[in-house]
C-alpha positions as CSV (number, residue, x, y, z in Angstrom):
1,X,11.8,4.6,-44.8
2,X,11.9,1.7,-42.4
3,X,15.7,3.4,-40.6
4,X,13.5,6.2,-40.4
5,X,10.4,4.9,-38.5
6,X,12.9,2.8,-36.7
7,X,15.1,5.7,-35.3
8,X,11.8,8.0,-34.6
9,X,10.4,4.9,-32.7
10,X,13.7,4.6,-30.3
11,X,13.5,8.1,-30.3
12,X,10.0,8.2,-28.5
13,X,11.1,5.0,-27.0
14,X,14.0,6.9,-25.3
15,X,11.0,9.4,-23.9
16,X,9.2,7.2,-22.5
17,X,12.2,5.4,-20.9
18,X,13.2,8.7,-19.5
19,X,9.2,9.3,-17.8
20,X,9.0,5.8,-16.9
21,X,12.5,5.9,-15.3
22,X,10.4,8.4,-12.5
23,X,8.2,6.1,-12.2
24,X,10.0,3.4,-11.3
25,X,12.6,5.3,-9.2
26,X,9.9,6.4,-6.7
27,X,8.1,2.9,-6.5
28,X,11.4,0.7,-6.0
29,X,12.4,3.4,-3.4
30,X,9.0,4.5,-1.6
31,X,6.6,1.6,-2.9
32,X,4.2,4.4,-4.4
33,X,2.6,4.5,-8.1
34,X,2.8,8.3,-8.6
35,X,0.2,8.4,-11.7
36,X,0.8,12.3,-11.9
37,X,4.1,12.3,-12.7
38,X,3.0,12.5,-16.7
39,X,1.3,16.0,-15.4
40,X,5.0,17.5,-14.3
41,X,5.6,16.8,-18.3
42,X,3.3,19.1,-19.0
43,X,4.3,21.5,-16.0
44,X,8.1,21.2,-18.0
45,X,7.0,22.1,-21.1
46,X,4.9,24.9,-20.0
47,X,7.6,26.5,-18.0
48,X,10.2,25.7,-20.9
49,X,7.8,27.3,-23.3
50,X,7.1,30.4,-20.7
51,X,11.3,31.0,-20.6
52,X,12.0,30.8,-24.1
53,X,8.6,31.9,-26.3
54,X,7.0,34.6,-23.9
55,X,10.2,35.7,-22.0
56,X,12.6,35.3,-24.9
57,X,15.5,33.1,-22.7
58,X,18.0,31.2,-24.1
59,X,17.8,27.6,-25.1
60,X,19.9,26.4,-22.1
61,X,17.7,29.3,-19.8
62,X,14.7,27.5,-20.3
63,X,16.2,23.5,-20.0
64,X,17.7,24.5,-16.6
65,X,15.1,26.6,-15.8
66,X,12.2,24.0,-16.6
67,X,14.7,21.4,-14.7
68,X,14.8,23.8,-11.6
69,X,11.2,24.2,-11.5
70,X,9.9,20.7,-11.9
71,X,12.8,19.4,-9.5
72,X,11.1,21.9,-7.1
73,X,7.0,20.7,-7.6
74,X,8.4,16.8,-7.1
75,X,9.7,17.8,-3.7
76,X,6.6,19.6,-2.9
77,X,4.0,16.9,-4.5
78,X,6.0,14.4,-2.6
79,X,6.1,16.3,0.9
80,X,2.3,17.5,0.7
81,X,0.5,14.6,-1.3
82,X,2.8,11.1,-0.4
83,X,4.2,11.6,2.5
84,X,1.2,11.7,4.9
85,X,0.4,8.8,2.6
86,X,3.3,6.4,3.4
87,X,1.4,3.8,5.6
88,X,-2.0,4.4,3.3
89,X,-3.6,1.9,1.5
90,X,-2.4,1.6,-1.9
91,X,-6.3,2.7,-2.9
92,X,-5.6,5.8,-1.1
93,X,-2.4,6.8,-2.6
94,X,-4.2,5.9,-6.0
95,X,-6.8,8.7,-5.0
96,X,-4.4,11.3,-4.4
97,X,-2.4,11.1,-7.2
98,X,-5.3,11.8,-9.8
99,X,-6.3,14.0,-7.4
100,X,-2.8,16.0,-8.2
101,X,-3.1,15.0,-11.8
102,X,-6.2,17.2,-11.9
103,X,-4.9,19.9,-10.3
104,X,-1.9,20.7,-12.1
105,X,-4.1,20.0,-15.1
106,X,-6.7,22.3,-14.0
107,X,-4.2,24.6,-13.2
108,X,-2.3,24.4,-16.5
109,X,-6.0,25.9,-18.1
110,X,-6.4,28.3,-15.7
111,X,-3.1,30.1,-16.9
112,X,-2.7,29.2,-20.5
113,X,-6.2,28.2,-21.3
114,X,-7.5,25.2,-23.2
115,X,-5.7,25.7,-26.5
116,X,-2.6,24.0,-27.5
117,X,0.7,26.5,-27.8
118,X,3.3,26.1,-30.9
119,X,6.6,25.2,-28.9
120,X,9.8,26.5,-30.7
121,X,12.2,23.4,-30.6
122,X,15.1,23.9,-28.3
123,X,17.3,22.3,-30.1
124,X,19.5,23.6,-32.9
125,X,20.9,20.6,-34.6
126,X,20.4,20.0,-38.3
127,X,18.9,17.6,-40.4
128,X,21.0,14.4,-40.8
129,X,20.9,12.1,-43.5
130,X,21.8,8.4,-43.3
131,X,21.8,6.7,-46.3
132,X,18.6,7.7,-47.9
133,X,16.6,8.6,-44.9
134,X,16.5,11.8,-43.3
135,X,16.7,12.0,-39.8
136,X,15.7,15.1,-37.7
137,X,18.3,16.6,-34.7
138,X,15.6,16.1,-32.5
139,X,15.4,12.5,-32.9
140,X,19.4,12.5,-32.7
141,X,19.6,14.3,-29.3
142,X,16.4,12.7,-28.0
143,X,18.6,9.0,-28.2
144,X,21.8,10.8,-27.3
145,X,20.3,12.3,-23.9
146,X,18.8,9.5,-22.9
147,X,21.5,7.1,-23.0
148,X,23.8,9.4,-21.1
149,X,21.2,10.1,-18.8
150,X,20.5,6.6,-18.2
151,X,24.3,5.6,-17.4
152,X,24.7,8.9,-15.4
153,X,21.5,7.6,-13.2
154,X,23.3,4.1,-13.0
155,X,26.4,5.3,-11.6
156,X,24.7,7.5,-9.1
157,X,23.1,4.8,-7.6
158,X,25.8,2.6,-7.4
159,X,28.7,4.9,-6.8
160,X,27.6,7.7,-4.5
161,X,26.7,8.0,-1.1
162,X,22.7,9.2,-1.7
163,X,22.4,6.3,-4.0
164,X,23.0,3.9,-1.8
165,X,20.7,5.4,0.4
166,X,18.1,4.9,-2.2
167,X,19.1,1.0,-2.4
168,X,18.9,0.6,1.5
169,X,15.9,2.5,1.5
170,X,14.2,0.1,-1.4
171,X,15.6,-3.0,0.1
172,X,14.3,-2.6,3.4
173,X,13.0,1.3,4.7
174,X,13.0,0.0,8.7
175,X,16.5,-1.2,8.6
176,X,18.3,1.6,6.2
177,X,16.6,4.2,9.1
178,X,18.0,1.9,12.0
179,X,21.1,2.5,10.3
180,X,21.3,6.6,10.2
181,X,20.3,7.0,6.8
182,X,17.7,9.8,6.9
183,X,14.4,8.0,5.0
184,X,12.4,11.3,4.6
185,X,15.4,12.8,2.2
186,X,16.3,9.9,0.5
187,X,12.2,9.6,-0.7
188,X,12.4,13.6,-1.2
189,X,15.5,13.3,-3.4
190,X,13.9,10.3,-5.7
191,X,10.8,12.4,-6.2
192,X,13.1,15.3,-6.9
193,X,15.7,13.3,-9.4
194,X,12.5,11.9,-11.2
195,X,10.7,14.9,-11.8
196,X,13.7,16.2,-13.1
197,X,13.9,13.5,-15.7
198,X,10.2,14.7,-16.6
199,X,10.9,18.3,-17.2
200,X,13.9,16.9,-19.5
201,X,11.4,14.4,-21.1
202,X,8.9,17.0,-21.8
203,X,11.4,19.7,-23.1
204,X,12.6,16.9,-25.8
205,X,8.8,15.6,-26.5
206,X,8.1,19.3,-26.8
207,X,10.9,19.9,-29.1
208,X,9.8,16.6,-31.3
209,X,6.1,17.5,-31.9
210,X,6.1,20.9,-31.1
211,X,3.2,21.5,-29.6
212,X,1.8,22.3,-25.9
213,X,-1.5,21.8,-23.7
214,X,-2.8,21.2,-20.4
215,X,-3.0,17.4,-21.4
216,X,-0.1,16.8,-23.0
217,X,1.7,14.5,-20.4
218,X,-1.5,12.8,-19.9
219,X,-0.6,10.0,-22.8
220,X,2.6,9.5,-23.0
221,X,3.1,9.0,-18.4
222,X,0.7,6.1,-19.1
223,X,2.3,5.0,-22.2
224,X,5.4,5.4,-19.5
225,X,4.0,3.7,-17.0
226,X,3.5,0.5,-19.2
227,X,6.9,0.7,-20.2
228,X,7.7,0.7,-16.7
229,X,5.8,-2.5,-15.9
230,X,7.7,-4.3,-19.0
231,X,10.6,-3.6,-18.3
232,X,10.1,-4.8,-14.7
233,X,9.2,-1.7,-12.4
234,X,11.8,-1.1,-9.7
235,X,14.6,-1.4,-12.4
236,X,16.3,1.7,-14.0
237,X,17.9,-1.3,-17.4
238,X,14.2,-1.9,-17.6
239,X,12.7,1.2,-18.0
240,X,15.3,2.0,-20.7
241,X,14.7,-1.3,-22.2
242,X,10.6,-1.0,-22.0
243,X,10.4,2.6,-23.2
244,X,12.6,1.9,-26.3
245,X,10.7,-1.3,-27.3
246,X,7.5,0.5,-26.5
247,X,8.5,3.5,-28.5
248,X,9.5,1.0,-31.3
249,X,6.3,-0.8,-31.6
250,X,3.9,2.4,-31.1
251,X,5.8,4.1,-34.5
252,X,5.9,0.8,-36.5
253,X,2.5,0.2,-35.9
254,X,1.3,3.9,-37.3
255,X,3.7,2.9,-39.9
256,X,2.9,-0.6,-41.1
257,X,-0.5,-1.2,-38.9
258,X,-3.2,1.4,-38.4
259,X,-2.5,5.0,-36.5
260,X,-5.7,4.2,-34.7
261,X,-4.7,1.0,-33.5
262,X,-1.6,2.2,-32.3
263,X,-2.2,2.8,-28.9
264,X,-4.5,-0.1,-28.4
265,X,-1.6,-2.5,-29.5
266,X,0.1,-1.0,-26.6
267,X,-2.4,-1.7,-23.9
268,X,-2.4,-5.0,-25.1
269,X,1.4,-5.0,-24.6
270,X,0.7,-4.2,-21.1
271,X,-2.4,-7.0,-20.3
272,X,0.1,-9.7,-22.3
273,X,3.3,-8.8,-19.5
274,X,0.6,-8.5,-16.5
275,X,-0.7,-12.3,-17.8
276,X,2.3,-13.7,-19.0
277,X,5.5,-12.3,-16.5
278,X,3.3,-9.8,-13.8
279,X,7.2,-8.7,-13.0
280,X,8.3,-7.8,-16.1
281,X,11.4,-8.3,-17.7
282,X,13.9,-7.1,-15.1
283,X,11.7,-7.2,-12.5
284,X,12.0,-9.0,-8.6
285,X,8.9,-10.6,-7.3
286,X,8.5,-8.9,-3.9
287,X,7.5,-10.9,-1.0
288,X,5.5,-9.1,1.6
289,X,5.7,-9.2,5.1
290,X,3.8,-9.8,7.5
């Protein structure tokens, strides 16, 4: 039983790796906390859900479709919402994003309502037993996805041309511009790549526990989000790192602790790494200037 919890727990681990990975994507790049990225989850799962359930697409219609579309919103949340923002005060950029979050929440209910929909899991891969535990496709291709996804995202970043755009841009936004590289894209195309990771994130989260409402990425982009900050935000190793251990504990504790307590054990997770190493585990201390 304990291979079983443990390989569920990476498995949610792996989602919230591939959520926080947005998160931490836009902030090393742009210096911005977008808190309604767990809101384009929901946007992926609705329009996944929307392909294959009401229009009867294909599996692989609805993935790139839900991709497509969320790519699309993170471009548009990014050039209407953050990008008059950019000089803002960090209270102000805090403001607008649950200010989004409640509008593609509020949205969500004015088209499906306020009742959670079946999803029909997207993917097709049978039950596989190891040893004596049972271990369902979804949690196979969740782990699978991820880590390919991850090591895709690495060599991007260090091997092409737009990805080392994005590491000017991080290291300093005034200089990369002084040296051609077009700032307004390269923030564009992180908000882009990360919502893209959502829509994946809530296709497999979907798939997992099949079911979908107008709050469903509400949870798990804060759950994200603390992954994020212990794993040391900025760093794509540490988001994988922190969603996996944070997926880890979360199941083991509905396991072994209390399901109640669950989530509370992981808000302590976060006030411990805030107290104890405010940077995380992969993270650089920043030093502002002035």
């Amino acid at each position: 039983m304990f291979i079983s919890y443990l390989l569920s727990g990476v498995s949610l681990g792996a989602i919230y790796a591939l959520i926080a990975l947005g998160y931490t994507m836009v902030y090393g790049i742009a210096k911005m906390l977008n808190f309604a990225h767990g809101d384009v989850i929901m946007v992926g799962g609705y329009v996944a859900f929307t392909l294959s359930v009401t229009l009867g697409g294909s599996a692989w219609v609805a993935i790139i479709g839900s991709i497509v579309f969320c790519t699309l919103v993170g471009i548009v949340i990014e050039k209407v919402a953050y990008k008059p923002l950019r000089s803002a005060s960090k209270l102000a950029v805090l403001i607008t994003a649950i200010g989004v979050s409640y509008f593609l929440q509020n949205l969500a209910l004015l088209i499906f309502g306020s009742n959670s929909r079946n999803f029909q899991s997207l993917v097709s891969i049978p039950v596989i037993s190891i040893g004596q535990a049972t271990v369902p496709g979804e949690t196979i291709v969740t782990i699978g996805v991820s880590i390919l996804i991850v090591i895709g995202l690495m060599l991007f970043i260090n091997k092409s041309k737009s990805g080392a755009a994005m590491l000017a841009v991080s290291e300093d936004r005034g200089a990369a511009e002084l040296m051609g590289i077009n700032v307004n894209k390269t923030i564009s195309l992180t908000f882009a790549i990360g919502s893209g990771l959502a829509a994946i994130a809530g296709i497999l989260m979907c798939s997992q526990y099949p079911m979908i409402g107008p709050y469903t990425g509400q949870m798990p982009g804060i759950k994200a989000f603390i992954a994020a900050v212990f794993g040391g935000i900025g760093s794509i190793p540490g988001a994988m790192i922190g969603g996996v251990v944070i997926g880890i504990i979360e199941n083991l504790s509905k396991a072994y602790i209390s399901s109640q307590l669950s989530d509370a054990i992981t808000f302590v997770i976060l006030i411990l790494t805030l107290v104890i190493k405010p940077t995380g585990l992969f993270g650089k201390k920043l030093k502002e200037k002035v």
